[in-house]
mmCIF file of the N, C-alpha and C atoms, coordinates in Angstrom:
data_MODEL
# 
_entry.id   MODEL 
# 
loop_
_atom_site.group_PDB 
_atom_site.id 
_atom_site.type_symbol 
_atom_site.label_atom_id 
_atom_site.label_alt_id 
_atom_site.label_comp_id 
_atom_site.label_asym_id 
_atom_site.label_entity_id 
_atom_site.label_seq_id 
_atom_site.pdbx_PDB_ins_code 
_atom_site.Cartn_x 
_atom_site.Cartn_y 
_atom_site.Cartn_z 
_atom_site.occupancy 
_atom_site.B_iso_or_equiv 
_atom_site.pdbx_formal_charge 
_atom_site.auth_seq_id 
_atom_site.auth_comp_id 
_atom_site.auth_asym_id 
_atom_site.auth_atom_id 
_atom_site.pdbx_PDB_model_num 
ATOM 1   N N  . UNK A 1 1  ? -20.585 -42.987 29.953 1.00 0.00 ? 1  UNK A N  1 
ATOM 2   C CA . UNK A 1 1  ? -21.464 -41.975 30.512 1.00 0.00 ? 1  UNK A CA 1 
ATOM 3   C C  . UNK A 1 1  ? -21.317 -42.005 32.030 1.00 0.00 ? 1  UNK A C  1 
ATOM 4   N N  . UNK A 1 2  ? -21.165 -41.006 32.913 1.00 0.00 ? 2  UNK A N  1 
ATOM 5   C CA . UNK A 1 2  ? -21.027 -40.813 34.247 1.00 0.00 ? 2  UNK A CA 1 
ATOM 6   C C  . UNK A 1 2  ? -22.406 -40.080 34.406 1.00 0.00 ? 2  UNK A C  1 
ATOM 7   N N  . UNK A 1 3  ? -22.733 -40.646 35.650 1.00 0.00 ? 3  UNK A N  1 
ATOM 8   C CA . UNK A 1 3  ? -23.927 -40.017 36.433 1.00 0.00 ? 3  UNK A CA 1 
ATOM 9   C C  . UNK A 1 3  ? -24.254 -39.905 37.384 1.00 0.00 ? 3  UNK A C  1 
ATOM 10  N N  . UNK A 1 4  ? -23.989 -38.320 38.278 1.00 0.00 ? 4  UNK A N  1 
ATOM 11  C CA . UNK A 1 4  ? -23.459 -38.627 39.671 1.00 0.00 ? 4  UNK A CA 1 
ATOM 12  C C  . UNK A 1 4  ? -24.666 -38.170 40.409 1.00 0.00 ? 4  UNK A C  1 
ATOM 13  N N  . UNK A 1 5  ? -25.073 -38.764 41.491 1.00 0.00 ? 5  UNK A N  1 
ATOM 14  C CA . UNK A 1 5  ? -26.071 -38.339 41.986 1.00 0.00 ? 5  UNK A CA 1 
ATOM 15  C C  . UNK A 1 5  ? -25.656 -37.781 43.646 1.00 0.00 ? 5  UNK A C  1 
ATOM 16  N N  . UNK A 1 6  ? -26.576 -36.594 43.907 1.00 0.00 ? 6  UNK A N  1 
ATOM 17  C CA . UNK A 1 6  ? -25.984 -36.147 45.456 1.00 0.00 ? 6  UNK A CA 1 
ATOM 18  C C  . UNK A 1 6  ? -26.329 -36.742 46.556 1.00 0.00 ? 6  UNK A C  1 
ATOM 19  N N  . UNK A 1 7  ? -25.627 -36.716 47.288 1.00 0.00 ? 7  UNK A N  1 
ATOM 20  C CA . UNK A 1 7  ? -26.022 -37.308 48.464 1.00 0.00 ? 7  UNK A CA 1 
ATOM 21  C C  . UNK A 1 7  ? -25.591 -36.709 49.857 1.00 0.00 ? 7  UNK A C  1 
ATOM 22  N N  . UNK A 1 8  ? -25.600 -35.015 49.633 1.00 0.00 ? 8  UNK A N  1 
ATOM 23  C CA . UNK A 1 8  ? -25.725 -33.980 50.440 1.00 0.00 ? 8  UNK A CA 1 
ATOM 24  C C  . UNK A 1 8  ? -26.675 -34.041 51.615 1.00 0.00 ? 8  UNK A C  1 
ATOM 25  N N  . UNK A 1 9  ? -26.387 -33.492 52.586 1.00 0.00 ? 9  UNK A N  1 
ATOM 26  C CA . UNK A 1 9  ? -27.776 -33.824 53.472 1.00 0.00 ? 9  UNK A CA 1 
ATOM 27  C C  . UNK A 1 9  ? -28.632 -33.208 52.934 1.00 0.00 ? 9  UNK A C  1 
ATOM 28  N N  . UNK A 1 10 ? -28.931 -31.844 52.108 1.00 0.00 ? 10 UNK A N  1 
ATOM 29  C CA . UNK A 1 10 ? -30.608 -31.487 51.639 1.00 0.00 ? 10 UNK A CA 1 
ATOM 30  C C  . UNK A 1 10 ? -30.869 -32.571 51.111 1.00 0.00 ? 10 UNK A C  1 
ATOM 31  N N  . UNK A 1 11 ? -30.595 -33.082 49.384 1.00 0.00 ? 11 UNK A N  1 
ATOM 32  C CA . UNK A 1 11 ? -30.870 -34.234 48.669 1.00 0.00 ? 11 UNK A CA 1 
ATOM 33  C C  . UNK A 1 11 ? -31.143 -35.335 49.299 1.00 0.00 ? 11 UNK A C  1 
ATOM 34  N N  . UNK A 1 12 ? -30.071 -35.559 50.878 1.00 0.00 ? 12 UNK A N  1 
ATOM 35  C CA . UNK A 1 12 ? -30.450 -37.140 51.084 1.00 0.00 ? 12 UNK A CA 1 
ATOM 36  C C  . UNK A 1 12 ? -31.552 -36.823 51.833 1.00 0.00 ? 12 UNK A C  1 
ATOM 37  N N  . UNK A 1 13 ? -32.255 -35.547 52.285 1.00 0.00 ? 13 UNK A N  1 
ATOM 38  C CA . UNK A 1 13 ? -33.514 -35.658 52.801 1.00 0.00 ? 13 UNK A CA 1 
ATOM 39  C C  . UNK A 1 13 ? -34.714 -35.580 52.039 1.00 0.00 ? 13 UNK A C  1 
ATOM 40  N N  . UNK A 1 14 ? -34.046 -35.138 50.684 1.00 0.00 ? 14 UNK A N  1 
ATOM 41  C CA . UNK A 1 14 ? -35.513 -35.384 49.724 1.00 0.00 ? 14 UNK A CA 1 
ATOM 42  C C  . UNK A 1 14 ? -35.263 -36.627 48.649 1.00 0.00 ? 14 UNK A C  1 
ATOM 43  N N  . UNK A 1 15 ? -34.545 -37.804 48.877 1.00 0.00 ? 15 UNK A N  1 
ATOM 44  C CA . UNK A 1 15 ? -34.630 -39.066 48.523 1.00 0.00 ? 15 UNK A CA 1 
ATOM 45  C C  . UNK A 1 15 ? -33.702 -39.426 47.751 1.00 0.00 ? 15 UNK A C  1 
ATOM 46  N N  . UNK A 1 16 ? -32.279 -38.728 47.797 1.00 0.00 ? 16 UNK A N  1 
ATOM 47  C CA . UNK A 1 16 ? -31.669 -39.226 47.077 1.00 0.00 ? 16 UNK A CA 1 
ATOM 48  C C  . UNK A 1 16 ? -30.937 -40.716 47.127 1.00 0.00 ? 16 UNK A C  1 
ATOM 49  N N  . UNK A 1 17 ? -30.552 -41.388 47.942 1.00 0.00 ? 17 UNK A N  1 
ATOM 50  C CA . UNK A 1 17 ? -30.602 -42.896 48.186 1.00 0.00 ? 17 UNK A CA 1 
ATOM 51  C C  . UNK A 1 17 ? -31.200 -43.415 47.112 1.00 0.00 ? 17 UNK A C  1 
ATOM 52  N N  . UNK A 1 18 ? -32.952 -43.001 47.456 1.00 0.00 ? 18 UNK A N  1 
ATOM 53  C CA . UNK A 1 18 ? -33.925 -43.902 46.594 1.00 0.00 ? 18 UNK A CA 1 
ATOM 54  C C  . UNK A 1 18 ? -33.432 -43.687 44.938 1.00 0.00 ? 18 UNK A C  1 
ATOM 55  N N  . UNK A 1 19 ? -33.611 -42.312 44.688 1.00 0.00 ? 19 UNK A N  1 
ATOM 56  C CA . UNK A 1 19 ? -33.075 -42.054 43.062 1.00 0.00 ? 19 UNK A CA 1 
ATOM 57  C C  . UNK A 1 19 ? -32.005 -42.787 42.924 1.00 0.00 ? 19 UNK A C  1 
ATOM 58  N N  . UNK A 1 20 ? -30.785 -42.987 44.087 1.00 0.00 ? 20 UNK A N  1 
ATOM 59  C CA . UNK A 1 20 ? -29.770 -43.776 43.170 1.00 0.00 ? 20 UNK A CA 1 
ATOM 60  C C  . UNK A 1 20 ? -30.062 -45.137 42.793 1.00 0.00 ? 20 UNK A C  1 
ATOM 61  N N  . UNK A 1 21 ? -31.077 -45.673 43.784 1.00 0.00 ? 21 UNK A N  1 
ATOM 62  C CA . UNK A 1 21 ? -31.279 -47.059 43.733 1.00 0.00 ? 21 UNK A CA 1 
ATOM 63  C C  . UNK A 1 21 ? -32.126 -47.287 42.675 1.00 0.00 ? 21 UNK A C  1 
ATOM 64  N N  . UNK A 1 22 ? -32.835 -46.369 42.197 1.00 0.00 ? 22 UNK A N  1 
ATOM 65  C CA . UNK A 1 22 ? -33.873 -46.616 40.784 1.00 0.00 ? 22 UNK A CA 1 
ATOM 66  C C  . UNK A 1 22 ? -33.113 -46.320 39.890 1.00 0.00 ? 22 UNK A C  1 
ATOM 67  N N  . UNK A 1 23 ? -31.910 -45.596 39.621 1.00 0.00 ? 23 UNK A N  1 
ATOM 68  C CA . UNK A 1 23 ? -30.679 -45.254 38.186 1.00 0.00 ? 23 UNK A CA 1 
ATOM 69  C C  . UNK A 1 23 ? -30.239 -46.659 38.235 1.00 0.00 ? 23 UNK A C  1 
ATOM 70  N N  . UNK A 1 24 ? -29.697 -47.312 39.474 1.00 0.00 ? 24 UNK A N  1 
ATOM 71  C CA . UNK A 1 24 ? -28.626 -48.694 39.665 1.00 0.00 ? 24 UNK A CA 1 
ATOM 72  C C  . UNK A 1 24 ? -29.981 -49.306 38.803 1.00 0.00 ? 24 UNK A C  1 
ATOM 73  N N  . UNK A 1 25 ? -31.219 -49.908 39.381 1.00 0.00 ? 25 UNK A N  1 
ATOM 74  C CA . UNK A 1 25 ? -32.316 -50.623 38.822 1.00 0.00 ? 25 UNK A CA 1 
ATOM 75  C C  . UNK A 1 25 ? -32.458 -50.416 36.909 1.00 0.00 ? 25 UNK A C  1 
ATOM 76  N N  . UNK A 1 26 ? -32.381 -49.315 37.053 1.00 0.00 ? 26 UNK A N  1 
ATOM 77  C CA . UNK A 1 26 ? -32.460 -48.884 35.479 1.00 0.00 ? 26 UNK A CA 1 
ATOM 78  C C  . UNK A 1 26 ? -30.898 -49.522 34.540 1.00 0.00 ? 26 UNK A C  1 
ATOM 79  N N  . UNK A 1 27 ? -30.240 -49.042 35.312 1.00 0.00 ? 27 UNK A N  1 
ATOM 80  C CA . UNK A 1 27 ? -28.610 -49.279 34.771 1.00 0.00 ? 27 UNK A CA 1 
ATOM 81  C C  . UNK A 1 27 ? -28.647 -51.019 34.179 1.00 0.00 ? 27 UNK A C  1 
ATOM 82  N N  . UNK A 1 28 ? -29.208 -51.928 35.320 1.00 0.00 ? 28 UNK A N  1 
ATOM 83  C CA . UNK A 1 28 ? -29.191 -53.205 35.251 1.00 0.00 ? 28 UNK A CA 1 
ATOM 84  C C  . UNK A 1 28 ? -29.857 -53.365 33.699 1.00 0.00 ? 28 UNK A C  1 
ATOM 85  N N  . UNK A 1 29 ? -31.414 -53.320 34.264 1.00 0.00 ? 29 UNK A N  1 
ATOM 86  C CA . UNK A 1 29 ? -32.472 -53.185 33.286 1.00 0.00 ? 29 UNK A CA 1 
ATOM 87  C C  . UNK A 1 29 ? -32.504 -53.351 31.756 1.00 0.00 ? 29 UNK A C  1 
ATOM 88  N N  . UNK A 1 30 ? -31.111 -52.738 31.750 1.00 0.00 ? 30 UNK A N  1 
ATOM 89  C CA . UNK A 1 30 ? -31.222 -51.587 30.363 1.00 0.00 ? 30 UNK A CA 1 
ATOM 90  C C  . UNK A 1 30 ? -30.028 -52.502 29.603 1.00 0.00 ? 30 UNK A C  1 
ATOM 91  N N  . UNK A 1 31 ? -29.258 -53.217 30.737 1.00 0.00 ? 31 UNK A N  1 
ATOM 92  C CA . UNK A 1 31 ? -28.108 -54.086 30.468 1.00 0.00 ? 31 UNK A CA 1 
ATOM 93  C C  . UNK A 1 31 ? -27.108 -53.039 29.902 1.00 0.00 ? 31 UNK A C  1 
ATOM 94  N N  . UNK A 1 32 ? -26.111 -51.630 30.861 1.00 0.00 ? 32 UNK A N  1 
ATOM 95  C CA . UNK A 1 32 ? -26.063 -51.053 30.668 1.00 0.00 ? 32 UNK A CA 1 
ATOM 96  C C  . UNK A 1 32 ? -24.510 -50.707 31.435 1.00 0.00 ? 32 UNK A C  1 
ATOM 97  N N  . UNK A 1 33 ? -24.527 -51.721 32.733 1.00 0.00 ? 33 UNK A N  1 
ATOM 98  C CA . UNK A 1 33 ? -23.404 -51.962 33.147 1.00 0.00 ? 33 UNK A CA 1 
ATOM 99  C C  . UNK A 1 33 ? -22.106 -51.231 32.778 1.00 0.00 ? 33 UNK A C  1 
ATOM 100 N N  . UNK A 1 34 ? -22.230 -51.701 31.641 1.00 0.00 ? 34 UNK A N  1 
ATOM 101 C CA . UNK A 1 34 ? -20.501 -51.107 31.173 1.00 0.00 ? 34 UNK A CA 1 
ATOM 102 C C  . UNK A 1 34 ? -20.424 -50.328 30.475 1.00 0.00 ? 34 UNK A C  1 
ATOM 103 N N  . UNK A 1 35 ? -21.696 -49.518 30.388 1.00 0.00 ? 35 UNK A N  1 
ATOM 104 C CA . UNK A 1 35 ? -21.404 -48.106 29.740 1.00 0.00 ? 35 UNK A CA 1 
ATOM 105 C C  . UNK A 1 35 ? -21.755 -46.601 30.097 1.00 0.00 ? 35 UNK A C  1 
ATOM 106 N N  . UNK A 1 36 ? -22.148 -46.993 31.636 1.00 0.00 ? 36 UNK A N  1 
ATOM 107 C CA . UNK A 1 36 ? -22.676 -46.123 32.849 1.00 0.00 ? 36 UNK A CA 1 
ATOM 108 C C  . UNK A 1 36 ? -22.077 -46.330 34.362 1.00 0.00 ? 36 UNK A C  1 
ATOM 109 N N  . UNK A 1 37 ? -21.558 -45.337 34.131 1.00 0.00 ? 37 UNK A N  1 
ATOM 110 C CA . UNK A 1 37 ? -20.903 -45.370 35.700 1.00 0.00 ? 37 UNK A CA 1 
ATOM 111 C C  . UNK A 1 37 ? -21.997 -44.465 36.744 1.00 0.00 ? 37 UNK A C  1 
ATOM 112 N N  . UNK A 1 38 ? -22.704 -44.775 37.644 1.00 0.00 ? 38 UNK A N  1 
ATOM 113 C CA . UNK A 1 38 ? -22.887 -44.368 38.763 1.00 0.00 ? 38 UNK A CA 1 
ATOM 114 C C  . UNK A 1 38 ? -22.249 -44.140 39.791 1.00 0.00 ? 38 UNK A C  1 
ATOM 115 N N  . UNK A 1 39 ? -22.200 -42.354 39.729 1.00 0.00 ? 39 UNK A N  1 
ATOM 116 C CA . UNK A 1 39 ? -21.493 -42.353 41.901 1.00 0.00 ? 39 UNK A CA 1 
ATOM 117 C C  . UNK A 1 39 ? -22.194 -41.326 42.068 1.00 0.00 ? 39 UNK A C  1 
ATOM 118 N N  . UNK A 1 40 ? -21.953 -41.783 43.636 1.00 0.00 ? 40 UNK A N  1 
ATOM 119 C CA . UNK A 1 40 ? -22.584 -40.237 44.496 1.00 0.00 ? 40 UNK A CA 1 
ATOM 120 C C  . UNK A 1 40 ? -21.942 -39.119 44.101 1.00 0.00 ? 40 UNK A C  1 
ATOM 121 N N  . UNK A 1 41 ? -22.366 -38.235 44.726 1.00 0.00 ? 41 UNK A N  1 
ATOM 122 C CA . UNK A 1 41 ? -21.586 -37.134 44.843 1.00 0.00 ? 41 UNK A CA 1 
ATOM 123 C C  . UNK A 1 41 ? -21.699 -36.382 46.169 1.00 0.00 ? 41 UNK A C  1 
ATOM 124 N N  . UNK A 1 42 ? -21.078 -35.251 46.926 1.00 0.00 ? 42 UNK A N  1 
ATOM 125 C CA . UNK A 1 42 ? -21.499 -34.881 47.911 1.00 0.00 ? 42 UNK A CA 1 
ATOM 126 C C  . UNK A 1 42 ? -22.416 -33.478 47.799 1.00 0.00 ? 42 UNK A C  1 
ATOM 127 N N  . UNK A 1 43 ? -22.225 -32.792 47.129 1.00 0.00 ? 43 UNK A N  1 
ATOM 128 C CA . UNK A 1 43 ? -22.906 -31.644 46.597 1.00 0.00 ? 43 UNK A CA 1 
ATOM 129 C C  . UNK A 1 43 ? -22.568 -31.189 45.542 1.00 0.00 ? 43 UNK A C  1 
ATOM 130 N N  . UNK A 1 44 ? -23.723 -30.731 44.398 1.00 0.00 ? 44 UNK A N  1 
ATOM 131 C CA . UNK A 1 44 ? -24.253 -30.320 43.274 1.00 0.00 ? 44 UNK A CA 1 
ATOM 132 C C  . UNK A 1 44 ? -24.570 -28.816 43.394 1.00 0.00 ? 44 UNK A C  1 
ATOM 133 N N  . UNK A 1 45 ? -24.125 -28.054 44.438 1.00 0.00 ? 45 UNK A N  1 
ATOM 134 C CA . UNK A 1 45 ? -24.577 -26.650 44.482 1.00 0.00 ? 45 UNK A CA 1 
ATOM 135 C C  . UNK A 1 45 ? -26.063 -26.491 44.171 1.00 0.00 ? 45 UNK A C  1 
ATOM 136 N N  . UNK A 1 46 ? -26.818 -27.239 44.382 1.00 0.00 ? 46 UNK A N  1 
ATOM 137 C CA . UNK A 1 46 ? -27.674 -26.721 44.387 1.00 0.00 ? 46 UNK A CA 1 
ATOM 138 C C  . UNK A 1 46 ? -29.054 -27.556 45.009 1.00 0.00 ? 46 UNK A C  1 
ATOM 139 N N  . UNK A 1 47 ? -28.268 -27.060 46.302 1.00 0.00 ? 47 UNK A N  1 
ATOM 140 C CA . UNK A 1 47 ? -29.375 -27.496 47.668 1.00 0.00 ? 47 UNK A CA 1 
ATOM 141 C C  . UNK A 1 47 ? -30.690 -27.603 47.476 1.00 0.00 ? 47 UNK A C  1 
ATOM 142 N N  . UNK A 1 48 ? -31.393 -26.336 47.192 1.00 0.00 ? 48 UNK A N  1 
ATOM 143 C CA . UNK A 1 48 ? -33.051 -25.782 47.587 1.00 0.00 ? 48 UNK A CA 1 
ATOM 144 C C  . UNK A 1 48 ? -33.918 -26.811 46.115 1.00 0.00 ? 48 UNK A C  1 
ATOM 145 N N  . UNK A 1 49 ? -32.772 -27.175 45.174 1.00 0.00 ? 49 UNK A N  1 
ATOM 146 C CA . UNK A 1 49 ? -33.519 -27.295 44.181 1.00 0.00 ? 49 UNK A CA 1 
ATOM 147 C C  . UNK A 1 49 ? -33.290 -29.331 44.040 1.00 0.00 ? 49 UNK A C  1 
ATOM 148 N N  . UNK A 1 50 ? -32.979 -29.856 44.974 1.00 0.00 ? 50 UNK A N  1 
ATOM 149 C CA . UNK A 1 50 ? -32.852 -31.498 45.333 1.00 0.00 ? 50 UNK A CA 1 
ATOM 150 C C  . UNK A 1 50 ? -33.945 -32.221 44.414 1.00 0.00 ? 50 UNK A C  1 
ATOM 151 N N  . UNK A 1 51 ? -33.904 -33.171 44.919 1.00 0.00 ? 51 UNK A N  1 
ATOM 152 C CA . UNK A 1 51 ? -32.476 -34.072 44.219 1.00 0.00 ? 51 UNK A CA 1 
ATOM 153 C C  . UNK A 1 51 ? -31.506 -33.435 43.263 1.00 0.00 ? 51 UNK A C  1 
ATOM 154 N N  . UNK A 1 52 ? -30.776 -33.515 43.149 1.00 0.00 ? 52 UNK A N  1 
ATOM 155 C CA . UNK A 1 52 ? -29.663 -32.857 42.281 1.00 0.00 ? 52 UNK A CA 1 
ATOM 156 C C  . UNK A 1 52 ? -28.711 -34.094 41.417 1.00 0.00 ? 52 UNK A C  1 
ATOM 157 N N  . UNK A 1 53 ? -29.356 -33.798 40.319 1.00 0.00 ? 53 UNK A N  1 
ATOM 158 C CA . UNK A 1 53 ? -27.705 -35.607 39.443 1.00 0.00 ? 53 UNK A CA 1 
ATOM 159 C C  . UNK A 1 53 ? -27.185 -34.489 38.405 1.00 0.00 ? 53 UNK A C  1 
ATOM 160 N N  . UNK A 1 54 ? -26.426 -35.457 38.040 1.00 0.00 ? 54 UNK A N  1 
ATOM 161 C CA . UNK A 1 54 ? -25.695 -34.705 36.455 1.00 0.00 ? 54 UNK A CA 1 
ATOM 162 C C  . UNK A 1 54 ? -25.356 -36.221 35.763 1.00 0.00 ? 54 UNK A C  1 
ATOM 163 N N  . UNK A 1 55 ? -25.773 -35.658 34.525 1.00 0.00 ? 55 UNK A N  1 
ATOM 164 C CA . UNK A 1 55 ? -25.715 -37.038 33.920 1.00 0.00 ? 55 UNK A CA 1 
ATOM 165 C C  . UNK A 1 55 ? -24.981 -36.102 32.882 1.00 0.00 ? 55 UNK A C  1 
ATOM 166 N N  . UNK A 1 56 ? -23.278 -36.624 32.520 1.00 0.00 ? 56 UNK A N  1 
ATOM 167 C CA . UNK A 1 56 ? -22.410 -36.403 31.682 1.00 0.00 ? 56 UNK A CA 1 
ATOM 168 C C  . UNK A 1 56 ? -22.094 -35.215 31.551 1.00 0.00 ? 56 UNK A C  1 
ATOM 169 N N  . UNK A 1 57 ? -22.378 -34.426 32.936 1.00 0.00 ? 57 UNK A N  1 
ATOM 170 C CA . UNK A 1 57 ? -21.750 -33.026 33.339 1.00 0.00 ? 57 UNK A CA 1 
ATOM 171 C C  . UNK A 1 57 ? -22.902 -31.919 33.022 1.00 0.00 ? 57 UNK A C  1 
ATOM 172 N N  . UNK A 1 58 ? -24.001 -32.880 32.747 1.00 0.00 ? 58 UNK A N  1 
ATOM 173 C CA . UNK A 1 58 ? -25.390 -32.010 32.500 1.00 0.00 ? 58 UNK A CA 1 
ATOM 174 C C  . UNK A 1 58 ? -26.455 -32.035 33.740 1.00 0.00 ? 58 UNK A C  1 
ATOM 175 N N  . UNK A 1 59 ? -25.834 -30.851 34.871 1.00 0.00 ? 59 UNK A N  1 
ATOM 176 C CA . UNK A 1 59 ? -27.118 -30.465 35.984 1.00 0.00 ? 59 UNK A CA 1 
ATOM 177 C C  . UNK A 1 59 ? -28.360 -30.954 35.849 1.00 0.00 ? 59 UNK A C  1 
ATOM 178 N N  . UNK A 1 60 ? -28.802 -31.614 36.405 1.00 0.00 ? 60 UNK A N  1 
ATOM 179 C CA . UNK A 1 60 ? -30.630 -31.860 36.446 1.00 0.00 ? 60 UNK A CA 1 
ATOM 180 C C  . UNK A 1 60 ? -30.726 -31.721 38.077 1.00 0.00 ? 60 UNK A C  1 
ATOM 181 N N  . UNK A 1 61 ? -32.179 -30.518 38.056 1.00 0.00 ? 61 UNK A N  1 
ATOM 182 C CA . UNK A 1 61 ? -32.315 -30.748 39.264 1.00 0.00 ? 61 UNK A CA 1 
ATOM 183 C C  . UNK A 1 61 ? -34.227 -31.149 39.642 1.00 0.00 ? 61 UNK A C  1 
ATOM 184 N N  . UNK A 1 62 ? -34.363 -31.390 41.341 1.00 0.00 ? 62 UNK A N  1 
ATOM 185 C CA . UNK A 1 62 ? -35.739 -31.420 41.404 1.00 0.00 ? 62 UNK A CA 1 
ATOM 186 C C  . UNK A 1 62 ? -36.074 -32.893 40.595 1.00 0.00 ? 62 UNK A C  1 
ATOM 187 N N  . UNK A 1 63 ? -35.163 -34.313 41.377 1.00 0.00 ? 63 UNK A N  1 
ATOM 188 C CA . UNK A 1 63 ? -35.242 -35.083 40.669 1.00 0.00 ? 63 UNK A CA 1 
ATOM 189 C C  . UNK A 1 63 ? -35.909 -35.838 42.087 1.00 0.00 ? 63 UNK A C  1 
ATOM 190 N N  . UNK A 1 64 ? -37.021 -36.933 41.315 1.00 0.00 ? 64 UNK A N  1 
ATOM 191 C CA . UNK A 1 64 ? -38.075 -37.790 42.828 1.00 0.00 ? 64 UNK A CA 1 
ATOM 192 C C  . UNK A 1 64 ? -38.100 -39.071 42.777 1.00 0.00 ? 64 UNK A C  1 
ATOM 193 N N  . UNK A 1 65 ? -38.315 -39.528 43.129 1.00 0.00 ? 65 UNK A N  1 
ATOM 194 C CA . UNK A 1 65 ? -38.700 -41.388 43.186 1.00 0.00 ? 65 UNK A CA 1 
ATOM 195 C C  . UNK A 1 65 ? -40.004 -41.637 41.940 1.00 0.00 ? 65 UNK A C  1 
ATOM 196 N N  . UNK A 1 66 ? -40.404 -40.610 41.696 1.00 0.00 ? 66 UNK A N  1 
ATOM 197 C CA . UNK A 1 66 ? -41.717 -40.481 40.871 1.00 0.00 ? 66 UNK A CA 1 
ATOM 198 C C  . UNK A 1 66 ? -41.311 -39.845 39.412 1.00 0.00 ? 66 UNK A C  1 
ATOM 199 N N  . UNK A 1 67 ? -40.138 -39.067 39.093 1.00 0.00 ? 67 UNK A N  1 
ATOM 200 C CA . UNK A 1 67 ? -39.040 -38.691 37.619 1.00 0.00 ? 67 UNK A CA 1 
ATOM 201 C C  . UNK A 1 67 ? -38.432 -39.489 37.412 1.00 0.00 ? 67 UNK A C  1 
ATOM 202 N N  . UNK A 1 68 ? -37.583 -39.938 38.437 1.00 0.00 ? 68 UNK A N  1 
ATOM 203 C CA . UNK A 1 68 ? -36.575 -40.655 37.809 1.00 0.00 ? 68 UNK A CA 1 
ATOM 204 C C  . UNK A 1 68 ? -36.748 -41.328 36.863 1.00 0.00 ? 68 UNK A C  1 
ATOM 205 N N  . UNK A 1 69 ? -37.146 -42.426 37.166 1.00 0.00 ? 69 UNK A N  1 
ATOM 206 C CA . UNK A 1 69 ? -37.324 -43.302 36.058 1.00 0.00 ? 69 UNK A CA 1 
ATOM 207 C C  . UNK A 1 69 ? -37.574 -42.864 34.310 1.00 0.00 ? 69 UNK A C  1 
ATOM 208 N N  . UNK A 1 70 ? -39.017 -41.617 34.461 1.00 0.00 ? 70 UNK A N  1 
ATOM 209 C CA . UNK A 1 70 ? -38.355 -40.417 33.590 1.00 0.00 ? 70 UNK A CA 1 
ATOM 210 C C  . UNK A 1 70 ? -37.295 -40.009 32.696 1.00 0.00 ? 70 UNK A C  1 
ATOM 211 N N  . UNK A 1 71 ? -36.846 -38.960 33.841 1.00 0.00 ? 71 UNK A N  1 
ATOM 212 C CA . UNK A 1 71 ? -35.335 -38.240 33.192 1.00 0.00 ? 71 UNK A CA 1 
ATOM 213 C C  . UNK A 1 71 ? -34.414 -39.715 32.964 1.00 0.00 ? 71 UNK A C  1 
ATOM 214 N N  . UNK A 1 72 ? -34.220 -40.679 33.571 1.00 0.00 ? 72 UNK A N  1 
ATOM 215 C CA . UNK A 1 72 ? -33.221 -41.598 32.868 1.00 0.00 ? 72 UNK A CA 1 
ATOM 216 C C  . UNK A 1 72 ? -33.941 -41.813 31.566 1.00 0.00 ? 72 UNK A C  1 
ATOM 217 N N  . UNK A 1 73 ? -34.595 -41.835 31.348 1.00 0.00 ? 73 UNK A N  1 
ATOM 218 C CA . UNK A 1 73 ? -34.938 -42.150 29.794 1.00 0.00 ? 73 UNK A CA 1 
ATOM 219 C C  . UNK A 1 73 ? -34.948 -40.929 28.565 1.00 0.00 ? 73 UNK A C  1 
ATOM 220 N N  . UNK A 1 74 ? -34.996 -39.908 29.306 1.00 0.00 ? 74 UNK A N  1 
ATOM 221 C CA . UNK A 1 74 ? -34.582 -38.929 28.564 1.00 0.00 ? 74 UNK A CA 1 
ATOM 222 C C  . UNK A 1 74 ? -33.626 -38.318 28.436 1.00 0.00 ? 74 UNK A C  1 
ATOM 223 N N  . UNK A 1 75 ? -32.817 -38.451 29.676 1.00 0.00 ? 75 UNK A N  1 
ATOM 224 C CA . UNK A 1 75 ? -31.119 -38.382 29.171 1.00 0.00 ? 75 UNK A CA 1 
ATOM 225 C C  . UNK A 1 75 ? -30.291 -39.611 29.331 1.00 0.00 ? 75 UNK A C  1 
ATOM 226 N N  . UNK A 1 76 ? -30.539 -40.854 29.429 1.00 0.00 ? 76 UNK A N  1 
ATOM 227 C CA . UNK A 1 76 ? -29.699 -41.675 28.910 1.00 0.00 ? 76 UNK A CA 1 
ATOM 228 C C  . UNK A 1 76 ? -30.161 -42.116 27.688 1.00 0.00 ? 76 UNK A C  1 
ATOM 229 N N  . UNK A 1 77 ? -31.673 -42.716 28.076 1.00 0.00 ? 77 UNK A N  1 
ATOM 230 C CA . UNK A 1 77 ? -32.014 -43.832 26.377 1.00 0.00 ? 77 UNK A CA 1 
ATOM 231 C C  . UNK A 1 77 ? -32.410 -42.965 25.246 1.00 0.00 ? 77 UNK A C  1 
ATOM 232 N N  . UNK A 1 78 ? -32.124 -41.669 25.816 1.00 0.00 ? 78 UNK A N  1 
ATOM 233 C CA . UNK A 1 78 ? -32.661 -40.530 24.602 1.00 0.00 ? 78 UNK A CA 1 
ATOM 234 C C  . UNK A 1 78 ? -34.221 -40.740 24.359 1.00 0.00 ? 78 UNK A C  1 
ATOM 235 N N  . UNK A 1 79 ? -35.220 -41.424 25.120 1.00 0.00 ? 79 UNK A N  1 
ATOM 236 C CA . UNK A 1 79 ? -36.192 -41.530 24.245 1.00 0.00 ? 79 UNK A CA 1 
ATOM 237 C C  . UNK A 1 79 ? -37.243 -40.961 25.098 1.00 0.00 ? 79 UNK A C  1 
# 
């Protein structure tokens, strides 16, 4: 599974750093290492609507320090 998160200047002004650092936290967590790749990305086209990831080529946008944790569980652990 790939999951790239932006790190555009809109996104990195609405927290994307932090979101990557709570996916890496989760990734560990989950003991998940080797079946999730995390990278940045530089832009997701879609500025206004930040944070911006794609998890396995699936757009999510309007992602926070306060979802994340969230949407990783609903599109990685499915649950």
């Amino acid at each position: 599974m790939m999951i790239q998160v932006c790190i555009g200047s809109s996104c990195h002004v609405k927290g994307s750093y932090e979101v990557k650092t709570i996916f890496e936290n989760l990734i560990r967590e989950n003991q998940l290492e080797e079946q999730i790749t995390l990278r940045p990305a530089f832009c997701l086209g879609n500025c206004g609507e930040g944070v911006s990831v794609k998890i396995d080529g699936e757009p999510i946008s309007g992602v926070t320090t306060e979802n994340a944790a969230d949407i990783f569980r609903q599109y990685v652990l499915k649950g």
